[in-house]
PAGULO-796064 format. One record per atom (N, C-alpha, C): z, x, y; atom name. Coordinates in steps of 0.1 Angstrom, whole numbers. Layout:
BEGIN
Z, X, Y, CA
...
END
This chain:
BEGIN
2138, 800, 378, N
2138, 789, 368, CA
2124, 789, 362, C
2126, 790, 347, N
2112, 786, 342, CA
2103, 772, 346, C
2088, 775, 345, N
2085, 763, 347, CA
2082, 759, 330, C
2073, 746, 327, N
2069, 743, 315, CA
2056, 752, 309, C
2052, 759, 322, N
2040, 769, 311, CA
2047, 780, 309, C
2056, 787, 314, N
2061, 795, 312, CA
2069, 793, 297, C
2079, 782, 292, N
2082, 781, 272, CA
2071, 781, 264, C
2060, 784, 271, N
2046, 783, 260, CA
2042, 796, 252, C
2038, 794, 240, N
2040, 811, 235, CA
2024, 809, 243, C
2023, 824, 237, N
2007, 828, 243, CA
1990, 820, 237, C
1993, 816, 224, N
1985, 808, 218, CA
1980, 794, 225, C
1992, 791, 229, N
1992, 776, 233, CA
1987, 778, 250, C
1993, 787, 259, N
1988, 791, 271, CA
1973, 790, 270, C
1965, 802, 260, N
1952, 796, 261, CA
1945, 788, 257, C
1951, 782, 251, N
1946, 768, 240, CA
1941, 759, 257, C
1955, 759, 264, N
1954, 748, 276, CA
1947, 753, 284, C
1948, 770, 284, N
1930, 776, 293, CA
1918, 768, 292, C
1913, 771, 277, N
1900, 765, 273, CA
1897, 749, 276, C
1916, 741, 270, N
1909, 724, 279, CA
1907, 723, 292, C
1915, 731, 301, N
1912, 733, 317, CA
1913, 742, 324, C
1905, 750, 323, N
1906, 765, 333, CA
1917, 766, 341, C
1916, 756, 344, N
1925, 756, 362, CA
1935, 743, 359, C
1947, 748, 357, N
1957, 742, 352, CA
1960, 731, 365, C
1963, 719, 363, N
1965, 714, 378, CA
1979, 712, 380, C
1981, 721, 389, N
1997, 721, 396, CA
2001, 708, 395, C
1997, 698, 407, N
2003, 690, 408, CA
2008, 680, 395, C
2006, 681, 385, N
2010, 678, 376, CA
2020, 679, 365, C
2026, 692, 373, N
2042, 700, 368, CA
2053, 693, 374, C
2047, 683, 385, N
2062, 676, 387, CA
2063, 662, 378, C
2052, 662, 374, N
2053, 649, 366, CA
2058, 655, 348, C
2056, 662, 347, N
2058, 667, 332, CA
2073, 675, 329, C
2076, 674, 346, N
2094, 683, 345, CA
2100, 667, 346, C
2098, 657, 349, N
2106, 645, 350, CA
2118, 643, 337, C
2125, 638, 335, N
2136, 639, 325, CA
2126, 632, 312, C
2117, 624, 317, N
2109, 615, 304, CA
2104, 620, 295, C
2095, 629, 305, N
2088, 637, 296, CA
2096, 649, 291, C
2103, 653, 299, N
2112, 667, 292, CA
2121, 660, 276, C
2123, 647, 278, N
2126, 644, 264, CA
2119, 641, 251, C
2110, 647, 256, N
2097, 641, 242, CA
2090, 656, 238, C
2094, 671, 246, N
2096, 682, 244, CA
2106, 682, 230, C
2114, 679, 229, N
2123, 680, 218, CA
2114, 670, 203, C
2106, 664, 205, N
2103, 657, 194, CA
2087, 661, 190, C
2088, 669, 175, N
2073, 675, 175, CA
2064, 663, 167, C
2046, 669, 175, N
2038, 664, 167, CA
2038, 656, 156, C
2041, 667, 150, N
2041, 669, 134, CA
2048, 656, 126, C
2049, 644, 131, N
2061, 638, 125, CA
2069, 639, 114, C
2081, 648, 117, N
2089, 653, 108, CA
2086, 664, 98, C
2076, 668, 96, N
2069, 675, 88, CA
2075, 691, 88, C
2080, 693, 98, N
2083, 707, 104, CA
2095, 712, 95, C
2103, 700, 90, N
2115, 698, 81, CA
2112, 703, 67, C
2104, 699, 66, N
2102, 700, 48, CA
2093, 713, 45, C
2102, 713, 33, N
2096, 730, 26, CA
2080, 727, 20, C
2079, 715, 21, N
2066, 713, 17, CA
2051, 720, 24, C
2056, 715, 37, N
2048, 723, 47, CA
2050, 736, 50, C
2040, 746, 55, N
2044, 753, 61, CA
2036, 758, 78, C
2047, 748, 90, N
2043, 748, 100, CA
2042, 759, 109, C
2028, 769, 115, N
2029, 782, 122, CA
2041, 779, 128, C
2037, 770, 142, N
2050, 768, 150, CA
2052, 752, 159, C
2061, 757, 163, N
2066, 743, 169, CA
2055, 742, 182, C
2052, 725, 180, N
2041, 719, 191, CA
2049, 707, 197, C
2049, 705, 202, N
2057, 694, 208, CA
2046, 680, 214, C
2055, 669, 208, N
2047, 657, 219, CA
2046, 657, 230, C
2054, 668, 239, N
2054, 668, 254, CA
2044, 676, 253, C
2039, 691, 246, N
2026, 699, 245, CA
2015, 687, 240, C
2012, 681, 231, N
2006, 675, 231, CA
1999, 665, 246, C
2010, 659, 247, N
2005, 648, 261, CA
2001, 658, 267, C
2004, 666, 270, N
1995, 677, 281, CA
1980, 685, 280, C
1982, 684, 268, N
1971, 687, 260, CA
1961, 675, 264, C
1962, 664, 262, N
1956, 651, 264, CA
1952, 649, 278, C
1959, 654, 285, N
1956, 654, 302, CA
1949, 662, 304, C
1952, 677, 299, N
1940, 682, 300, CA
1926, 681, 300, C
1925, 674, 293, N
1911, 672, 282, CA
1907, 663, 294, C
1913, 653, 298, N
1908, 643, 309, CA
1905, 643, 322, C
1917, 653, 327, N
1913, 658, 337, CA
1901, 672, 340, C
1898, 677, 330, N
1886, 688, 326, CA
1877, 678, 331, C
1875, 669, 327, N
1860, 659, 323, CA
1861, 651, 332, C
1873, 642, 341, N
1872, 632, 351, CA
1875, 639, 364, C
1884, 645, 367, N
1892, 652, 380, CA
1899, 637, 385, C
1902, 629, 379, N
1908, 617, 381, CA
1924, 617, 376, C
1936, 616, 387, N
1948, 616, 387, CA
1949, 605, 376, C
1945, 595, 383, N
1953, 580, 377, CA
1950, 583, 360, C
1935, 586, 355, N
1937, 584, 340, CA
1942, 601, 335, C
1944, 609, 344, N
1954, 618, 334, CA
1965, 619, 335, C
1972, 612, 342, N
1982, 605, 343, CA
1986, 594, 326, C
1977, 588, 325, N
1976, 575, 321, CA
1979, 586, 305, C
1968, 597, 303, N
1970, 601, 291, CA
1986, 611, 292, C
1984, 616, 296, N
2003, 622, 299, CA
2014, 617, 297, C
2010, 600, 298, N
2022, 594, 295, CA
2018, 584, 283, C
2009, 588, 281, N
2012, 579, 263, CA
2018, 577, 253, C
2025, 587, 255, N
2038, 589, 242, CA
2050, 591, 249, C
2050, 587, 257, N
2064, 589, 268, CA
2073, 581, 263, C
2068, 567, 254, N
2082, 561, 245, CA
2082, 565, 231, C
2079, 578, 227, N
2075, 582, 215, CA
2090, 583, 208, C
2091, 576, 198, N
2107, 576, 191, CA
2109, 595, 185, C
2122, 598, 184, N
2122, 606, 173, CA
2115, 608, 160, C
2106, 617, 156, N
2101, 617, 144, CA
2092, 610, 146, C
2085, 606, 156, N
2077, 600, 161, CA
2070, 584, 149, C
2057, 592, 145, N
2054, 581, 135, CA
2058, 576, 122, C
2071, 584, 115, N
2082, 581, 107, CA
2086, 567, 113, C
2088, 567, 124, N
2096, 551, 129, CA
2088, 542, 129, C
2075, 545, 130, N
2065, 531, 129, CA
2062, 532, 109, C
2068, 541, 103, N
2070, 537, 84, CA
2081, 527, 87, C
2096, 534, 90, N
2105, 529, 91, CA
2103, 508, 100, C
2091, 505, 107, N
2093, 494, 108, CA
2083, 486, 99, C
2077, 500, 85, N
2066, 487, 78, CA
2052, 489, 84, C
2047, 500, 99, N
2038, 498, 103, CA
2029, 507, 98, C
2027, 514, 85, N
2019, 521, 83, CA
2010, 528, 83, C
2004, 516, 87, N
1985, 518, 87, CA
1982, 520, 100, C
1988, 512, 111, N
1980, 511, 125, CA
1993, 518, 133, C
2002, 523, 130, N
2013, 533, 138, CA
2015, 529, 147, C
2015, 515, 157, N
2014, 518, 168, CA
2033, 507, 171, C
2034, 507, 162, N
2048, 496, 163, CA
2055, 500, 174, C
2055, 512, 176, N
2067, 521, 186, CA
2062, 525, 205, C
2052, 518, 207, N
2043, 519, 219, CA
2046, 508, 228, C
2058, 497, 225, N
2062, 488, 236, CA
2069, 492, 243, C
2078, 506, 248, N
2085, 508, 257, CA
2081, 515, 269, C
2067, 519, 266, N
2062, 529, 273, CA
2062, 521, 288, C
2055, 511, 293, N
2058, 502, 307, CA
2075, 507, 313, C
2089, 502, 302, N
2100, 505, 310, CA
2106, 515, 312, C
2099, 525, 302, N
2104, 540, 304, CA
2100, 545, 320, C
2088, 540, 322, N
2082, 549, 330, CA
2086, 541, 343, C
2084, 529, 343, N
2092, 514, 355, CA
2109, 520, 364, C
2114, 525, 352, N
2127, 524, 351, CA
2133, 538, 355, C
2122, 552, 355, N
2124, 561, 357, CA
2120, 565, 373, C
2128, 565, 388, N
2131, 568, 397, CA
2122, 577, 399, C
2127, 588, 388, N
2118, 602, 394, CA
2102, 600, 394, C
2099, 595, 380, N
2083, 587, 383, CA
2077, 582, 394, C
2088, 569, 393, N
2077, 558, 402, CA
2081, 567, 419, C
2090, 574, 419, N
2090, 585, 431, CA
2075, 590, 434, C
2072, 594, 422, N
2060, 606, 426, CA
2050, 600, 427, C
2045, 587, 421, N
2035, 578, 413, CA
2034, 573, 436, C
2048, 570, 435, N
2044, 564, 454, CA
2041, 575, 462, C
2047, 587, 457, N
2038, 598, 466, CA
2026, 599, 468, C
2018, 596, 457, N
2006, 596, 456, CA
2002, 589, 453, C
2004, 576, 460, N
1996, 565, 461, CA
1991, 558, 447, C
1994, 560, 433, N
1993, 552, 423, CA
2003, 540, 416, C
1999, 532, 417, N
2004, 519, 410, CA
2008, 525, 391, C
2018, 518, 393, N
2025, 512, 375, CA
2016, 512, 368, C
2007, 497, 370, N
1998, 494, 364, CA
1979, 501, 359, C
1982, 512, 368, N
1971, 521, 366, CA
1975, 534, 356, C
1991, 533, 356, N
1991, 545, 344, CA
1996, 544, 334, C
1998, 532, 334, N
2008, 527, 316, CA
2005, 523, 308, C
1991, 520, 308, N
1986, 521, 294, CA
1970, 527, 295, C
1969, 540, 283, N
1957, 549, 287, CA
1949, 540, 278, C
1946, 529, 272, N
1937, 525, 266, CA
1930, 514, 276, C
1934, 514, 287, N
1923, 514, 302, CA
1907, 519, 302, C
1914, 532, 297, N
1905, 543, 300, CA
1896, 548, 291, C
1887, 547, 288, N
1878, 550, 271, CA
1883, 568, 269, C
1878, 573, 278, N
1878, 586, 282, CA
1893, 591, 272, C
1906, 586, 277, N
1915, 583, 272, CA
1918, 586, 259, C
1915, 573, 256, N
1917, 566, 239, CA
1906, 557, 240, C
1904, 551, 226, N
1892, 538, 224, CA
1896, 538, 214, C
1887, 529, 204, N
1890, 522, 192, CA
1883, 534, 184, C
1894, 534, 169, N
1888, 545, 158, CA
1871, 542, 154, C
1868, 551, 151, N
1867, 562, 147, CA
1856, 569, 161, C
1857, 561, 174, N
1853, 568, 183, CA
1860, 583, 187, C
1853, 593, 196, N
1862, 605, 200, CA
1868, 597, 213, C
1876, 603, 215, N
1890, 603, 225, CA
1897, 619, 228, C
1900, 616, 241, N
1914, 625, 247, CA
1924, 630, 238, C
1930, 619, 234, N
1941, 618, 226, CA
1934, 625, 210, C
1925, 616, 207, N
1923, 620, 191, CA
1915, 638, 190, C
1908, 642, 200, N
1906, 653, 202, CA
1913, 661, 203, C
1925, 661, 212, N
1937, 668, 209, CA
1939, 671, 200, C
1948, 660, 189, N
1958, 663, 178, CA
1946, 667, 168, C
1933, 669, 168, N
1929, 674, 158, CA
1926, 688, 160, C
1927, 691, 173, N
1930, 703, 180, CA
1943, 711, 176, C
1951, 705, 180, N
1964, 712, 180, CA
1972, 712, 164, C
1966, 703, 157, N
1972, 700, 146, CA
1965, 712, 137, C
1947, 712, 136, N
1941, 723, 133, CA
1945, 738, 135, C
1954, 740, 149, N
1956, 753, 146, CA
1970, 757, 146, C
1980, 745, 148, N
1994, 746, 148, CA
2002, 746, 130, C
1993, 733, 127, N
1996, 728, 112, CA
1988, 736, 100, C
1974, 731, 100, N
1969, 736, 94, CA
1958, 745, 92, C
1959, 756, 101, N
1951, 767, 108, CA
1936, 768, 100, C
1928, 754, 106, N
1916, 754, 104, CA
1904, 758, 112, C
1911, 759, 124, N
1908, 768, 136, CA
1913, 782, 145, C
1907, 784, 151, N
1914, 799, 159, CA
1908, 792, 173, C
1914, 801, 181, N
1909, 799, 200, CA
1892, 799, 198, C
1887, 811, 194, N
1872, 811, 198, CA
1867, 797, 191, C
1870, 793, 179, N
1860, 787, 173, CA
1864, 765, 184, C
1877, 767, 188, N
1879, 754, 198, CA
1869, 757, 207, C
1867, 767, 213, N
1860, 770, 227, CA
1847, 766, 226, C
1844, 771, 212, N
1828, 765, 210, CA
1830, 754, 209, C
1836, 747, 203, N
1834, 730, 200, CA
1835, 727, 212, C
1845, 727, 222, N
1847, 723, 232, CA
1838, 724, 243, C
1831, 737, 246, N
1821, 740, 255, CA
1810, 731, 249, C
1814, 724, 236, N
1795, 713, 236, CA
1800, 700, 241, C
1810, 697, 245, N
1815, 681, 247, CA
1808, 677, 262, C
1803, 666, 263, N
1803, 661, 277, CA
1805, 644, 273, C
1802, 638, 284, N
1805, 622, 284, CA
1790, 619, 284, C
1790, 608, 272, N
1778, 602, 270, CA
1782, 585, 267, C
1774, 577, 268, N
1776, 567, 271, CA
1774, 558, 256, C
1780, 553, 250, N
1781, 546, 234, CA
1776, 531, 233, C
1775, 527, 220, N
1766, 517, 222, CA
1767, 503, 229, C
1781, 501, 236, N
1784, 494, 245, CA
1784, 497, 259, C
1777, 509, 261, N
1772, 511, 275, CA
1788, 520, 280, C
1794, 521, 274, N
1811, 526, 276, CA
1808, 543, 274, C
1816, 551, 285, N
1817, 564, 288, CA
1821, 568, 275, C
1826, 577, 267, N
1826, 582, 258, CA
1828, 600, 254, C
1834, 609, 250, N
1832, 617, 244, CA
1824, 627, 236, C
1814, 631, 235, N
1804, 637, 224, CA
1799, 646, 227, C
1789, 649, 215, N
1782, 670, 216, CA
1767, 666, 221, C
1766, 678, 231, N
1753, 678, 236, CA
1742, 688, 224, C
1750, 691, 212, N
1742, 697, 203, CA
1747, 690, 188, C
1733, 687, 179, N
1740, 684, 165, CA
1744, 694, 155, C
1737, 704, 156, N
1743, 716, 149, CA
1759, 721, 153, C
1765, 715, 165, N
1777, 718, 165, CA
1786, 706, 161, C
1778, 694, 164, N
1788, 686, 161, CA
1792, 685, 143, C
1777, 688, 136, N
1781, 692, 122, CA
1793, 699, 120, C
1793, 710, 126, N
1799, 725, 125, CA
1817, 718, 126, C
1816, 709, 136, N
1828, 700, 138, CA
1836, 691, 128, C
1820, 686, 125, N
1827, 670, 113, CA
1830, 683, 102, C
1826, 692, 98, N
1829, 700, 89, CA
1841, 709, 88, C
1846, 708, 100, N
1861, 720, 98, CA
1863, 706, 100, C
1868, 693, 107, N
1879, 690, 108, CA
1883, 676, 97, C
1869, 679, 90, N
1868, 670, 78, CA
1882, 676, 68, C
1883, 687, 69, N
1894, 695, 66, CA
1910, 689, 66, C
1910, 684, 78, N
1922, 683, 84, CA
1927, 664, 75, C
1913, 657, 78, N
1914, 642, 71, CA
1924, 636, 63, C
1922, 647, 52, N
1928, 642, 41, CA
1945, 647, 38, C
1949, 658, 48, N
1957, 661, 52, CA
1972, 649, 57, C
1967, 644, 65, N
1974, 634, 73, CA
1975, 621, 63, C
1967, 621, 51, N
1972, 605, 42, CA
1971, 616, 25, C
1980, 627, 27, N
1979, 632, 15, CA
1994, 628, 11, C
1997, 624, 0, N
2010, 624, -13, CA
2025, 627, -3, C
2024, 644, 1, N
2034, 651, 7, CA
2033, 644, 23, C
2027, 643, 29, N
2028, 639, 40, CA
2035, 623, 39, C
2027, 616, 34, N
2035, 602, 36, CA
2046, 606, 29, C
2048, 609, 15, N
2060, 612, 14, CA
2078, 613, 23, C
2070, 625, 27, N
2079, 631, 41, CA
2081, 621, 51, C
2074, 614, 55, N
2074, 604, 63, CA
2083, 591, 60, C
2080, 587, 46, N
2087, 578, 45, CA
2102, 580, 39, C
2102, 591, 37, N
2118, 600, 34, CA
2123, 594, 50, C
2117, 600, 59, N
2127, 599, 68, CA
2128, 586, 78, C
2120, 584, 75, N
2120, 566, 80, CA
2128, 556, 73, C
2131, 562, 59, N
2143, 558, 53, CA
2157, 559, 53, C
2158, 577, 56, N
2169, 580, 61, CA
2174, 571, 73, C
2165, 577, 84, N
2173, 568, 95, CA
2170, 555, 96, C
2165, 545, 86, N
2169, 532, 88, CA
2183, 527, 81, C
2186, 538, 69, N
2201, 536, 60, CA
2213, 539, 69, C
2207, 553, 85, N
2219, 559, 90, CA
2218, 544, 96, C
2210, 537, 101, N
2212, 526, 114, CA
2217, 515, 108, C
2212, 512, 90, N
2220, 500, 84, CA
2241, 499, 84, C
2240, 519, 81, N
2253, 522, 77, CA
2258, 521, 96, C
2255, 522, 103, N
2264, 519, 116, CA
2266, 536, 121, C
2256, 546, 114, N
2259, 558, 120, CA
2247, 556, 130, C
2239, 551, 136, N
2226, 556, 142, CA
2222, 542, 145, C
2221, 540, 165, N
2211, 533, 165, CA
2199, 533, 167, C
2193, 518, 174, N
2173, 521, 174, CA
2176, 531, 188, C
2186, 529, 194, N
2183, 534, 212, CA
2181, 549, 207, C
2193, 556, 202, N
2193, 567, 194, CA
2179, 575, 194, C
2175, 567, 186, N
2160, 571, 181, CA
2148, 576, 198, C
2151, 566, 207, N
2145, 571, 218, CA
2154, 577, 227, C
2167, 583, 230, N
2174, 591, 233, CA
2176, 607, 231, C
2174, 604, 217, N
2180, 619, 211, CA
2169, 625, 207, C
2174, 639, 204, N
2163, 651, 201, CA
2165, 645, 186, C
2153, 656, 177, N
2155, 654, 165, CA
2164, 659, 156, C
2172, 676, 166, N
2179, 685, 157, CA
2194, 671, 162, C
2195, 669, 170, N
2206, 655, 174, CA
2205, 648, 167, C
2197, 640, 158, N
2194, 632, 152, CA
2202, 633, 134, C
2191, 655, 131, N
2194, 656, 122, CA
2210, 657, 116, C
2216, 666, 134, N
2234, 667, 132, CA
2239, 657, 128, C
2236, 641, 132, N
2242, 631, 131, CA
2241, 628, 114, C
2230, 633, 110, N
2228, 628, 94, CA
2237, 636, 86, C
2237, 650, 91, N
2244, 659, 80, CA
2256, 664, 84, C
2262, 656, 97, N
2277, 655, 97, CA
2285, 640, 95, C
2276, 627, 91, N
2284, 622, 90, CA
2295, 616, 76, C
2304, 605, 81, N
2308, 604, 65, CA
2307, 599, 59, C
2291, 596, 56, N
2289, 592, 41, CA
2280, 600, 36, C
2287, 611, 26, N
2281, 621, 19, CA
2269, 616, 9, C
2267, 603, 7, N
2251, 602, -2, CA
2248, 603, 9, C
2242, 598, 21, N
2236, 600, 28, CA
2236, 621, 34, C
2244, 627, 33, N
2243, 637, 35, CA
2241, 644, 26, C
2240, 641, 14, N
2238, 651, 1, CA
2220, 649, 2, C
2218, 632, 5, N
2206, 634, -1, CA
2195, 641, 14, C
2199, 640, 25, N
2193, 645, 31, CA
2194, 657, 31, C
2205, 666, 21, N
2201, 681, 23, CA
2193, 684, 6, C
2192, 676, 0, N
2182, 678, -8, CA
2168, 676, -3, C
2165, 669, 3, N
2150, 666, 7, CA
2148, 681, 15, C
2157, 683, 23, N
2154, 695, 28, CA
2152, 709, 22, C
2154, 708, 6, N
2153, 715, -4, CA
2143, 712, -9, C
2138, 703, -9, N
2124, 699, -18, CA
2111, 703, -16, C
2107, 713, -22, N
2090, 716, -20, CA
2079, 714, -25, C
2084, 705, -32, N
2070, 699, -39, CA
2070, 683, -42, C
2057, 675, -39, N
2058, 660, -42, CA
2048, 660, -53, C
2055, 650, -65, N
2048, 647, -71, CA
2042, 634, -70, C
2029, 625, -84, N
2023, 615, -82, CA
2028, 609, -93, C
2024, 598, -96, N
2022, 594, -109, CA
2015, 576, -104, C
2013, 570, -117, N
2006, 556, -119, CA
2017, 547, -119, C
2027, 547, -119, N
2037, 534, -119, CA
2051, 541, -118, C
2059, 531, -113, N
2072, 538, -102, CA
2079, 542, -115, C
2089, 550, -107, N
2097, 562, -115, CA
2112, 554, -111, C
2119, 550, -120, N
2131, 545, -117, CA
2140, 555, -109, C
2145, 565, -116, N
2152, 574, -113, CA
2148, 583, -100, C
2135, 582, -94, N
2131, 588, -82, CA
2133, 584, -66, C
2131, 594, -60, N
2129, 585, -46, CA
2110, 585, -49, C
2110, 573, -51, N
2094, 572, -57, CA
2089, 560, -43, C
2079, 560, -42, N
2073, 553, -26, CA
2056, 548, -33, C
2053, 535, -31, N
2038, 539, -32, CA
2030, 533, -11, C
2028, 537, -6, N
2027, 536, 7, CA
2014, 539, 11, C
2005, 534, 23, N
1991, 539, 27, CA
1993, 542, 37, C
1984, 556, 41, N
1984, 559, 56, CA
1974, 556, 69, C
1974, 556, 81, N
1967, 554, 88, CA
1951, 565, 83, C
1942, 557, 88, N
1934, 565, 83, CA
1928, 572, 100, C
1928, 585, 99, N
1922, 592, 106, CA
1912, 601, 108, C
1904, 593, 112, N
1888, 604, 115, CA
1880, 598, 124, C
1869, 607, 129, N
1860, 605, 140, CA
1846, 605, 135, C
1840, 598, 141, N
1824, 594, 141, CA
1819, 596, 157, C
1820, 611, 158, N
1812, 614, 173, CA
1801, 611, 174, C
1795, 604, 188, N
1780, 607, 199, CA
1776, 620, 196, C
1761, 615, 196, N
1757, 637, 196, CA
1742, 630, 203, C
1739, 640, 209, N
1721, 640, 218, CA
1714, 645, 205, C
1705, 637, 205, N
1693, 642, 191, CA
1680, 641, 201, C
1675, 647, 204, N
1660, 646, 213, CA
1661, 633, 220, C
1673, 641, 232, N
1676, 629, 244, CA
1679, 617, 239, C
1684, 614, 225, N
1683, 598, 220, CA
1702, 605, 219, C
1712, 588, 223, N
1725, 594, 220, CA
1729, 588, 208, C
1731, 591, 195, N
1736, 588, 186, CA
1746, 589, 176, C
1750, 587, 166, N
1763, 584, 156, CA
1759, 600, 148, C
1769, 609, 146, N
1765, 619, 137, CA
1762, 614, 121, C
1768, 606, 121, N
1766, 596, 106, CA
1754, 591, 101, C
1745, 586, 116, N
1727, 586, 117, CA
1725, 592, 112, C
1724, 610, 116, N
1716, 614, 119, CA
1721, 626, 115, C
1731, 627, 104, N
1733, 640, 98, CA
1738, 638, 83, C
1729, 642, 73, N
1734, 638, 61, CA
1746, 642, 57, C
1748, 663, 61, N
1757, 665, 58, CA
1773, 659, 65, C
1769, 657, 77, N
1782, 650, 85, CA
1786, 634, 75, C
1777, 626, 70, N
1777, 615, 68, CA
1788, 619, 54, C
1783, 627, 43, N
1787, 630, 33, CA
1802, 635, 35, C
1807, 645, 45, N
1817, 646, 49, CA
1827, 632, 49, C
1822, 628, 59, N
1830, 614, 61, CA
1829, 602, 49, C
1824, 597, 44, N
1822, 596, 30, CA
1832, 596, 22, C
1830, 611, 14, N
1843, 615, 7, CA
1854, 613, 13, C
1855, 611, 28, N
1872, 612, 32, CA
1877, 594, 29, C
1864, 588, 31, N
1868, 573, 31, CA
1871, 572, 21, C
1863, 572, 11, N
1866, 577, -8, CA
1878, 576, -11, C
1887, 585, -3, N
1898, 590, -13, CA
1910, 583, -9, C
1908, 572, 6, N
1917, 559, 12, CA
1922, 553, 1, C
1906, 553, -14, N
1909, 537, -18, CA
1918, 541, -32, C
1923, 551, -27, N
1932, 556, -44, CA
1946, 552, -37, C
1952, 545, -52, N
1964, 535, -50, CA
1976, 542, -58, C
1988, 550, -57, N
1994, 553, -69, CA
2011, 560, -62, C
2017, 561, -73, N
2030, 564, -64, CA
2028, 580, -64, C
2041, 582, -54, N
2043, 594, -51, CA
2059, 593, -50, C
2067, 610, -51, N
2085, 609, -53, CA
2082, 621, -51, C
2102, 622, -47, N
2105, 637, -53, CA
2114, 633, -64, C
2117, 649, -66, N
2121, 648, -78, CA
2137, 651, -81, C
2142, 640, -69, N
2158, 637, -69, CA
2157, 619, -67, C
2168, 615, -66, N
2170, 598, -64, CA
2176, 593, -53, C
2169, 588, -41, N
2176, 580, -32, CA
2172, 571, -29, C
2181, 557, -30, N
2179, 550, -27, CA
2184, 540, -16, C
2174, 537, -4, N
2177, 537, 8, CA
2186, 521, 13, C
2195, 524, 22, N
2204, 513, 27, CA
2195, 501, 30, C
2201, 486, 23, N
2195, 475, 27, CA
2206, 468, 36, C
2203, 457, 47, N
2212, 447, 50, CA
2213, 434, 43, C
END
């Protein structure tokens, strides 16, 4: 029987070398659980993998990801309870992941879809099995914003936010390779931020530059035209399949996404199936200054995503923002381009189911 490192192509095997040399076993019985084997089927990428717009190397999964995130924690703590804690972060991650926090209106702060995560994990036998094996409580792994190391508040570094700029960088949009992670990575250690709180950061500024610089890259990516676009295409879709009585919310945390997609483009209401095999046709999003009647036209804002790492400047621990003009400038321009307001469409017409 395969295990989970064993479906990994070879890229990703070392990717999870470099977060932790030494893979920790005991952690494959928590990652085969049925919870997490369901969040294997739903990628990263929210939805993005669909559209011709993109073009994704390969499939990464939220279950790669959470692991990815454990890694990173357990590299730096050797602490069960919070890599645990990051492992299961997205363990109530809906299909299409942050599409469903569009789909509830949550745009900006994504986090609408993060109340299940306590009964998934409560309610799952095989868990709280293992969790009593080893002597950890509920309440020490279900929610990783316990743990600074973890997650913390934007635009600090994090477990989590290090990852997906990791994995997204070389899965999405190959702004990295193995060597050039290895270097950023081999400068990280835990330094302590201006609240006295453990933290993430580079023990050099010349690399942390080197950092705000490739992944300054990635920023504008995640709140560009095509991205929300796509996102709110499908947060549309399946709130019309769930108005029309094809698809419920459970759905959404049950099913894979290709399960999801079958249900769209076999059921019987052909607008809904014509227009979802158009979007899947569509490769290009356009903009404009004021809505387009005839479009599926959106004007929407995205979470904004970026980091303001710790870095050691002559033993002093500071903000790269201090103390790097070029870093500052980087980040800068990405704020800059938040405050632009305008629509975005393709260039077919749907218009999504109300109750």
């Amino acid at each position: 029987m395969n295990t989970y490192l064993d479906t990994l192509n070879e890229e990703i095997k070392e990717y999870f070398k470099i977060l932790s040399p030494t893979f920790p076993k005991w952690l494959l019985d928590y990652i085969n659980t049925k919870e997490m084997q369901r969040i294997s089927h739903i990628s990263l990428s929210c939805g993005t993998d669909y559209s011709k717009c993109f073009n994704v190397k390969y499939w990464y999964s939220n279950l790669d990801h959470s692991v990815g995130v454990a890694l990173i924690i357990w590299h730096f703590t050797h602490d069960k309870k919070q890599t645990l804690a990051g492992l299961f972060h997205d363990i109530a991650t809906p299909a299409f992941k942050h599409c469903i926090d569009f789909m509830n209106g949550d745009t900006e702060h994504q986090e609408s879809t993060e109340e299940r995560t306590v009964d998934i994990i409560k309610n799952s036998r095989e868990i709280m099995n293992l969790l009593k094996r080893d002597k950890i409580k509920l309440e020490e792994v279900c929610d990783y914003k316990i743990y600074p190391i973890a997650d913390n508040e934007s635009s600090k570094l994090s477990a989590d936010r290090f990852e997906y700029n990791f994995s997204s960088g070389l899965t999405f949009f190959r702004v990295w390779d193995l060597d050039s992670i290895k270097k950023i990575y081999s400068d990280i250690t835990i330094l302590k931020n201006e609240e006295g709180i453990d933290e993430l950061g580079f023990k050099h500024l010349e690399i942390c530059e080197e950092y705000i610089k490739t992944i300054s890259k990635l920023w504008p990516e995640w709140v560009s035209d095509k991205d929300r676009t796509v996102m709110q295409f499908i947060a549309d879709i399946c709130k019309s399949m769930n108005n029309a009585g094809y698809l419920t919310i459970d759905d959404l945390y049950n099913l894979s996404e290709k399960e999801i997609i079958d249900k769209i483009m076999n059921c019987e209401d052909k607008y809904l199936t014509s227009s979802f095999q158009k979007f899947l046709e569509a490769d290009k999003v356009y903009t404009s200054s004021e809505y387009i009647p005839d479009k599926y036209c959106i004007n929407v804002k995205a979470k904004a995503r970026y980091v303001i790492p710790l870095v050691l400047v002559d033993d002093k621990i500071e903000r790269i923002n201090k103390v790097s003009v070029k870093a500052n400038e980087y980040i800068k321009e990405y704020l800059d381009i938040l405050k632009d307001g305008y629509w975005t469409y393709f260039d077919f017409d749907f218009k999504p189911y109300v109750k």
